[in-house]
C-alpha positions as CSV (number, residue, x, y, z in Angstrom):
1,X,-20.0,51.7,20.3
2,X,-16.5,52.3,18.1
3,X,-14.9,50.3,21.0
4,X,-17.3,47.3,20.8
5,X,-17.6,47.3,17.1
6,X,-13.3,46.9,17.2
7,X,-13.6,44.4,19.4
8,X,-16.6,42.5,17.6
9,X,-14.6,42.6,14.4
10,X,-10.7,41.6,16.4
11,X,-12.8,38.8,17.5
12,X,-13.8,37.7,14.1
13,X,-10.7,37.9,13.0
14,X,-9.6,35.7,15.4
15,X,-11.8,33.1,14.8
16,X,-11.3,33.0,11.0
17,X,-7.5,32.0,11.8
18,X,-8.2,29.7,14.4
19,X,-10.1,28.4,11.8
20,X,-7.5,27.6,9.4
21,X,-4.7,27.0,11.6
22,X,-5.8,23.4,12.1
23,X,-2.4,20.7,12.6
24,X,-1.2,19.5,9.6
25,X,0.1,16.3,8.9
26,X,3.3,15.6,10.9
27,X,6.7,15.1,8.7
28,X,6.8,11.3,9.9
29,X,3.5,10.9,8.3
30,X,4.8,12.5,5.3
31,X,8.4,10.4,5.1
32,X,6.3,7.3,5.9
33,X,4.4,8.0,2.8
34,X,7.2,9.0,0.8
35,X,9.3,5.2,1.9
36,X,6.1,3.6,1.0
37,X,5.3,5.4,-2.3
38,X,9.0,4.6,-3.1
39,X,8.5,0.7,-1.9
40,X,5.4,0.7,-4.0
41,X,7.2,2.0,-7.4
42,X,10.1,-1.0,-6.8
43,X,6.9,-3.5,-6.0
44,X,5.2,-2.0,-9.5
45,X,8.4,-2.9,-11.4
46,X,8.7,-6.1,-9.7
47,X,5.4,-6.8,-10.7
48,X,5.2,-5.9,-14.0
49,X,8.5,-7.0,-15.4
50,X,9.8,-10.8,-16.5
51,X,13.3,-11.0,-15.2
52,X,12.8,-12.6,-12.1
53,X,15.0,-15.4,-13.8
54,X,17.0,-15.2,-16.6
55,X,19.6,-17.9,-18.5
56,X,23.3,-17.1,-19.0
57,X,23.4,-16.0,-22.5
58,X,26.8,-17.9,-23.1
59,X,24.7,-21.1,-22.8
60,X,22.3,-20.4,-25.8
61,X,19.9,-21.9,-23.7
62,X,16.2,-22.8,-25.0
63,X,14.8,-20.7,-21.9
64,X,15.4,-16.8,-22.4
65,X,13.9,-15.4,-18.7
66,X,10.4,-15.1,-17.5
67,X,7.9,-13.5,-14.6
68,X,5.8,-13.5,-12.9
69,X,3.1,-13.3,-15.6
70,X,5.4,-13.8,-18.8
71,X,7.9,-16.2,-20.3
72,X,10.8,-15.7,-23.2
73,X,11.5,-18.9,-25.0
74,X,13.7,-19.2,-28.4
75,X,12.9,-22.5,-30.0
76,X,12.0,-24.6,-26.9
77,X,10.1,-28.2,-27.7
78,X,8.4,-29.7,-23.8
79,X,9.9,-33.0,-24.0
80,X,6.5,-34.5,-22.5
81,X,4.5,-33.0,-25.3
82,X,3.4,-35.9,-28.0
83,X,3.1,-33.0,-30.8
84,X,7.0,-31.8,-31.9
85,X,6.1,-28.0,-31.3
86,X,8.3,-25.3,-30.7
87,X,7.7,-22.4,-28.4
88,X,9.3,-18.7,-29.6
89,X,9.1,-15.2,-28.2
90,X,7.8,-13.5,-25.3
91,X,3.6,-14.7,-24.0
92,X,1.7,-14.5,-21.4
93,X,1.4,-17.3,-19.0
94,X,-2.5,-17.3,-19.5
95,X,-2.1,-16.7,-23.3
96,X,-3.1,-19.5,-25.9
97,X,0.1,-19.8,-27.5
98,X,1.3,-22.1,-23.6
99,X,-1.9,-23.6,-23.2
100,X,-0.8,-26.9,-23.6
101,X,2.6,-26.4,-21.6
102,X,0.9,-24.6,-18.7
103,X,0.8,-26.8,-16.0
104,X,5.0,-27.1,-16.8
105,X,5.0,-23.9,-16.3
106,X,2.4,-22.6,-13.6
107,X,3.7,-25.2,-10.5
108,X,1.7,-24.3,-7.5
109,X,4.8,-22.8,-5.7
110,X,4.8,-20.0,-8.4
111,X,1.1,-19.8,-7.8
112,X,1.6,-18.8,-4.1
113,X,4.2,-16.1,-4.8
114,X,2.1,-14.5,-7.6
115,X,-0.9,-14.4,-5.2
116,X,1.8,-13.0,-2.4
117,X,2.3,-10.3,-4.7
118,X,-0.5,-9.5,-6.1
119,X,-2.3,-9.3,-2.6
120,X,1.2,-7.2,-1.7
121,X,0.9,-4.7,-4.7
122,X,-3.4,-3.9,-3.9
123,X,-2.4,-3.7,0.1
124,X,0.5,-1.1,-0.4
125,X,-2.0,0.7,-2.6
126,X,-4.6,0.7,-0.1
127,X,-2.2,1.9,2.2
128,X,-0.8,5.1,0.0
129,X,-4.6,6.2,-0.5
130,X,-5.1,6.4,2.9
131,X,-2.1,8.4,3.3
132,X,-3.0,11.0,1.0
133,X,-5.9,11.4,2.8
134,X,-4.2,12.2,5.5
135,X,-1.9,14.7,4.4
136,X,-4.0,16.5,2.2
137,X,-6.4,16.5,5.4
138,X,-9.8,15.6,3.1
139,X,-12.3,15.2,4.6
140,X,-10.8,17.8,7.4
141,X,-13.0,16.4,10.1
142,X,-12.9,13.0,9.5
143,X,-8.9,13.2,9.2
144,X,-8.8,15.1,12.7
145,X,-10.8,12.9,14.7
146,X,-9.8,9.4,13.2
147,X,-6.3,10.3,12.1
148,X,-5.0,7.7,14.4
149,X,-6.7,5.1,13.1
150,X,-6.1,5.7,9.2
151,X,-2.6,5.9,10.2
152,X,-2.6,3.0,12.1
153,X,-4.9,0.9,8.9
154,X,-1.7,2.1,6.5
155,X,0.9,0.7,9.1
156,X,-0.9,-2.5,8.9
157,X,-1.5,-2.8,4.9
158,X,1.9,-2.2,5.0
159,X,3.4,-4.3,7.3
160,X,0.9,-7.1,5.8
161,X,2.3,-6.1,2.6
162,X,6.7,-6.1,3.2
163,X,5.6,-9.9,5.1
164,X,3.5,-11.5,2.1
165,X,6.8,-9.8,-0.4
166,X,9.1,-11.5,2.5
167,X,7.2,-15.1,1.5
168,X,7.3,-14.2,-1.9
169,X,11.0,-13.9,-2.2
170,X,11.7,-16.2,-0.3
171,X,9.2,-19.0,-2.2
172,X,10.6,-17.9,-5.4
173,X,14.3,-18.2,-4.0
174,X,14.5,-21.7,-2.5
175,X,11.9,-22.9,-5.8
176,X,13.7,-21.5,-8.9
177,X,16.5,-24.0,-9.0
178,X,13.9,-27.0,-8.9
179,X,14.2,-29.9,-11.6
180,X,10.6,-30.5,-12.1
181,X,10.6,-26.6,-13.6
182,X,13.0,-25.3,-16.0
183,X,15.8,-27.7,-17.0
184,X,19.1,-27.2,-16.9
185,X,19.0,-24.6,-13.8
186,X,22.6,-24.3,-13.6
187,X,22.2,-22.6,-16.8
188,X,19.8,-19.9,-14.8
189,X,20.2,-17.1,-12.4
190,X,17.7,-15.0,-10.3
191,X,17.2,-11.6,-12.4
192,X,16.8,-8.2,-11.7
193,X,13.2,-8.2,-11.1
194,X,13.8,-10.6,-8.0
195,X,16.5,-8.1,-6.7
196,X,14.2,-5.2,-7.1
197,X,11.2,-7.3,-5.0
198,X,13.9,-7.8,-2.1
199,X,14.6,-3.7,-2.3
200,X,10.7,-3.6,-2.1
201,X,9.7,-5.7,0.8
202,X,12.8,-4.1,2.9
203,X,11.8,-0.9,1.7
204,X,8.2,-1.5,3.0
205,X,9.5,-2.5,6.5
206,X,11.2,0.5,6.7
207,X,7.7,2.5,6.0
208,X,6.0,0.2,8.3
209,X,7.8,1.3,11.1
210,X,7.9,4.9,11.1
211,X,3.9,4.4,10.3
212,X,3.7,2.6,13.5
213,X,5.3,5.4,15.5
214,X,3.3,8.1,14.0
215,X,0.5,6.0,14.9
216,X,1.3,5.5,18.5
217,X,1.8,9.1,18.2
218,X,-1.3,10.4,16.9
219,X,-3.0,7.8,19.3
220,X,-1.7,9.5,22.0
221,X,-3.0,13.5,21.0
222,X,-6.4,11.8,20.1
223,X,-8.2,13.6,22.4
224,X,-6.4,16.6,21.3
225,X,-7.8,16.2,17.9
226,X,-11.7,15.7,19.3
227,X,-11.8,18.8,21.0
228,X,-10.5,20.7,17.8
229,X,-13.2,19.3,16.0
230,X,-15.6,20.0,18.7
231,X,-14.1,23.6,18.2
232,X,-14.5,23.6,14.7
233,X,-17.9,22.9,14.8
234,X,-19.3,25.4,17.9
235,X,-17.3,28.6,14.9
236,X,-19.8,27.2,12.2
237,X,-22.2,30.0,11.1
238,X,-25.8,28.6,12.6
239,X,-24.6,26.4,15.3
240,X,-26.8,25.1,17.9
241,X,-25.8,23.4,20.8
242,X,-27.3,19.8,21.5
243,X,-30.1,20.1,24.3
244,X,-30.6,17.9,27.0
245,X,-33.8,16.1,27.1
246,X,-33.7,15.4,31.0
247,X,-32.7,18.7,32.2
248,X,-35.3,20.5,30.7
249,X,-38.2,18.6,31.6
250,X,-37.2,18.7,34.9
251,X,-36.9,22.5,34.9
252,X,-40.5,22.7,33.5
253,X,-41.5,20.4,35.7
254,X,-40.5,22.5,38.8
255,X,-42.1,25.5,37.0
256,X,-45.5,23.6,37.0
């Protein structure tokens, strides 16, 4: 009886650490989510901040710098404006204060990179939550059986996310210097904020490709991960296993 309890309680030990020694996340999830987290902090500041072009300040130029959502003027009059007004400080584009200069200042060029980005900044997003999901392993099942494919919906969002940057940037370069925007262009150069959006959508390349081998990876040990589950669930305390409809009635039907 001493023997059997040991090796009753050995083999309850056992099971309680195969319990929690499930896989963890592997460190190219983990650096993949690091190079995207770091893309998406560049892409935040990008966002956020009105320096995408700025006017030498030797110039004294009317036109300070602007964003993608703001723009610095210091005594600027629209010459196709009937009313002498002048525009000062830092607004909004959508704000009252350029209502009646907004169509100047919104072309639809600028309206296609500020959708770029915008749909950028919520895909890189999408892609970091699923992430943490996956390293913090929650919920434990779900993340075993379909880590593959969460991996492989961040490698997406975020290869969707570097391309739609890559148009951005690109939009944004070849437009800036237009003369149906801000006159005098020679007096302009691209600002900081563009140089940060070009770190960004490199940056999220670089994540989308180490994503894409973890998820060819974790693609491949799906099976793997199944029968750990499978495992997982036969250890829980009042487990029943599923019964086959078929096989029984035939067995009774044999009996009868």
């Amino acid at each position: 009886m001493r023997n059997f309890a040991k090796q009753q309680s050995q083999d309850t030990t056992d099971t309680s650490i195969e319990k929690g020694d499930y896989p963890r996340a592997s460190n190219g999830v983990v650096l993949g989510g690091v190079v995207t987290f770091v893309a998406y902090f560049f892409l935040m500041m990008a966002f956020c901040s009105p320096y995408w072009i700025e006017s030498y300040e030797e110039t004294h130029s009317s036109f300070k710098n602007m964003g993608l959502w703001e723009y610095c003027f210091r005594n600027f009059v629209y010459p196709y404006y009937q009313f002498p007004r002048q525009f000062n400080g830092c607004h909004n584009i959508f704000s009252h204060e350029y209502y009646v200069i907004r169509e100047y200042l919104l072309p639809g060029w600028l309206m296609a990179v500020q959708a770029c980005v915008t749909l950028a900044f919520l895909l890189t997003f999408q892609s970091l939550g699923v992430l943490a999901l996956v390293v913090i392993r929650l919920p434990l099942k779900g993340v075993l059986q379909y880590e593959w494919l969460m991996i492989r919906i961040s490698y997406l969002c975020t290869a969707a996310a570097s391309l739609l940057l890559f148009l951005a940037v690109c939009i944004f370069g070849a437009c800036a210097y237009r003369r149906d925007w801000l006159m005098y262009p020679k007096f302009n150069v691209l600002g900081w904020s563009y140089a940060v959006a070009v770190v960004s959508f490199i940056t999220l390349g670089l994540g989308a490709m180490i994503l894409h081998r973890e998820a060819r990876y974790a693609y491949d040990l799906r099976g793997e991960q199944k029968n750990l589950v499978m495992q997982m669930e036969m250890q829980e305390p009042g487990y029943q296993p599923p019964r086959h409809h078929h096989s029984t009635s035939r067995s009774l039907h044999g009996y009868i």
